[in-house]
BADOVO-687139 format. One record per residue (C-alpha): residue in one letter; x, y, z. Coordinates in steps of 0.05 Angstrom, whole numbers, padded with zeros to 5 digits, always signed. Example, Ala and Ser with C-alpha at 12.3 -4.5 7.8 and 13.67 -1.06 7.14 Angstrom:
// residues 2
a+00246-00090+00156s+00273-00021+00143
//
This chain:
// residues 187
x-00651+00124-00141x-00631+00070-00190x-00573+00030-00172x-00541+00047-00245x-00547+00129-00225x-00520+00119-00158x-00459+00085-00184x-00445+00138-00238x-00462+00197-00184x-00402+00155-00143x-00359+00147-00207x-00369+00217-00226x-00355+00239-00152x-00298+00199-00141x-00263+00223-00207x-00275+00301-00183x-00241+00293-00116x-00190+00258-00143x-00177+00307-00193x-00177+00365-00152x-00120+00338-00107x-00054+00333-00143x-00030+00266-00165x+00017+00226-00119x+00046+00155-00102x+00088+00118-00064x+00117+00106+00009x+00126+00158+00055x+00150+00161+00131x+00126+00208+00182x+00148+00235+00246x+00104+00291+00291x+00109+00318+00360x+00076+00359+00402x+00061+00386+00479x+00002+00385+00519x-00070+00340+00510x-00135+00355+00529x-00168+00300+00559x-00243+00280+00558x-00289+00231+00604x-00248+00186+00660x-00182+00208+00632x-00187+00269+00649x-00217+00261+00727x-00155+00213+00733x-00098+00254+00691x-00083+00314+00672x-00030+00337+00627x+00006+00402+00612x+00059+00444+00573x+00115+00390+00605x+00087+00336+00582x+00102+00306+00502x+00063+00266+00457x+00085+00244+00380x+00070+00191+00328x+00115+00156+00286x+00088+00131+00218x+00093+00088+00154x+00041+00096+00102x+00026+00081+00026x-00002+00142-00012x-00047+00124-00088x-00068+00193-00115x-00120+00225-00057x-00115+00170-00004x-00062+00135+00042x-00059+00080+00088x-00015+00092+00146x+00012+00042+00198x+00021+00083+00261x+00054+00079+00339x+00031+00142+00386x+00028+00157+00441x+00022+00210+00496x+00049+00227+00566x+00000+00238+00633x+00011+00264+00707x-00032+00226+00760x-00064+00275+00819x+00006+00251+00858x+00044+00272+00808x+00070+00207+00774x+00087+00198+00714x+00044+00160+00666x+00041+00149+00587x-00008+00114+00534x+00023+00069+00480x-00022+00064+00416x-00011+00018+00362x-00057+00044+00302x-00077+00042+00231x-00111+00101+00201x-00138+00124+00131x-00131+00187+00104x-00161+00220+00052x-00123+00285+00019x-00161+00342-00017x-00117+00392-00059x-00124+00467-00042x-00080+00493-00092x+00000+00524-00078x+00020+00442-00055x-00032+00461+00001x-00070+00396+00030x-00118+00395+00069x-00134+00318+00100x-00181+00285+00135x-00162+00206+00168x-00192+00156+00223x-00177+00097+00242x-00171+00038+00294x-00110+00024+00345x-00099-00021+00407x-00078+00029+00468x-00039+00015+00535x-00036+00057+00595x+00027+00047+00634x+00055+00083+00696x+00134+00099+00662x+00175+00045+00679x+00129-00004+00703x+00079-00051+00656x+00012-00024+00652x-00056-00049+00680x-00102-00018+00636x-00104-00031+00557x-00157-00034+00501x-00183-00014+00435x-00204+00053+00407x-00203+00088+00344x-00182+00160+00322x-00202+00226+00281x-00170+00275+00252x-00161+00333+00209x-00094+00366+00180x-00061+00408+00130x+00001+00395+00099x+00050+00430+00046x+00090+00392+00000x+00149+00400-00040x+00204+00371-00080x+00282+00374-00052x+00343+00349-00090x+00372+00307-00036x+00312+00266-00014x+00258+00279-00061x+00184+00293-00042x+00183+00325+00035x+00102+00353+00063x+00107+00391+00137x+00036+00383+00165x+00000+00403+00228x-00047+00352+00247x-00108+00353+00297x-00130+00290+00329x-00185+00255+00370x-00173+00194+00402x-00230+00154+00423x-00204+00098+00483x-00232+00048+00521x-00195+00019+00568x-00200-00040+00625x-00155-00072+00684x-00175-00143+00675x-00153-00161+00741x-00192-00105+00787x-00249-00102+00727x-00236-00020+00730x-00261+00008+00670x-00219+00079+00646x-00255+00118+00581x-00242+00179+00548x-00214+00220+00488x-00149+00255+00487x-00146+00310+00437x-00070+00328+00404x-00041+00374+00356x+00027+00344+00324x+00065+00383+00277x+00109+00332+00237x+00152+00323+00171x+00142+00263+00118x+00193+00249+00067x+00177+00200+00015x+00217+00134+00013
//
């Protein structure tokens, strides 16, 4: 394919997805929470979590028609075999990428990159590293009077992590799936 072609298949493309999901712009903040994780790989031989345990993400993003850019902090809580308490801190940007459905029904998919630290609660943690994130959601939007332009979403995420003690050279990887259900109100 001709460079030319491939540009206008992108142009005409881009213009069609962006189209079919309603315009929108601005600043928003977000705020989710959930219960229970499913954990993949090392996590989950050394954790386990269950309907106790809490994990939710705070968020700041930028939205330009179908996309956003979100600056993100996350974070979910563990239980050790003995029963202490443990948590991950995540520090994250993602990119998301919304696709109209019609009714101020989004669907949207995002990924993205964060730093992660594993801490036993109340004492500084050992293990921390880099890892990235995917995820899949649907959201509703609408308009209020008092504070404007409001979406309720329930979000599904994979978060890839690979983690390392530098002092005992332990290495701790895994994925820890969530569900959030959250509220965004534009700023």
């Amino acid at each position: 394919m001709k460079p030319g072609t491939l540009f206008a298949a992108l142009f005409v493309t881009s213009v069609t997805f962006a189209a079919a999901s309603p315009a929108s712009a601005g600043g928003y903040v977000s705020l989710g929470i959930g219960d229970g994780a499913d954990l993949h790989g090392d996590l989950a031989q050394s954790f386990d979590t269950d309907d106790s345990t809490s994990h939710g993400k705070f968020a700041i993003g930028q939205r330009t028609g179908p996309f956003a850019i979100e600056a993100l902090v996350f974070g979910t809580d563990l239980i050790a075999p003995n029963g202490a308490d443990y948590s991950t801190l995540s520090f994250g940007v993602d990119l998301k990428y919304f696709y109209g459905l019609g009714g101020n029904f989004e669907l949207y998919g995002k990924g993205g990159l964060n730093k992660t630290w594993l801490r036993d609660d109340g004492e500084s943690g050992d293990f921390s590293g880099r890892g990235k994130q995917l995820g899949l959601g649907l959201q509703y939007r609408f308009t209020t009077g008092l504070i404007g332009e409001v979406a309720v979403w329930l979000d599904l995420t994979r978060q890839y992590v690979e983690l390392s003690d530098r002092e005992t050279q332990s290495q701790l990887d895994g994925e820890i799936d969530t569900m959030n259900l959250g509220l965004s109100v534009g700023l």
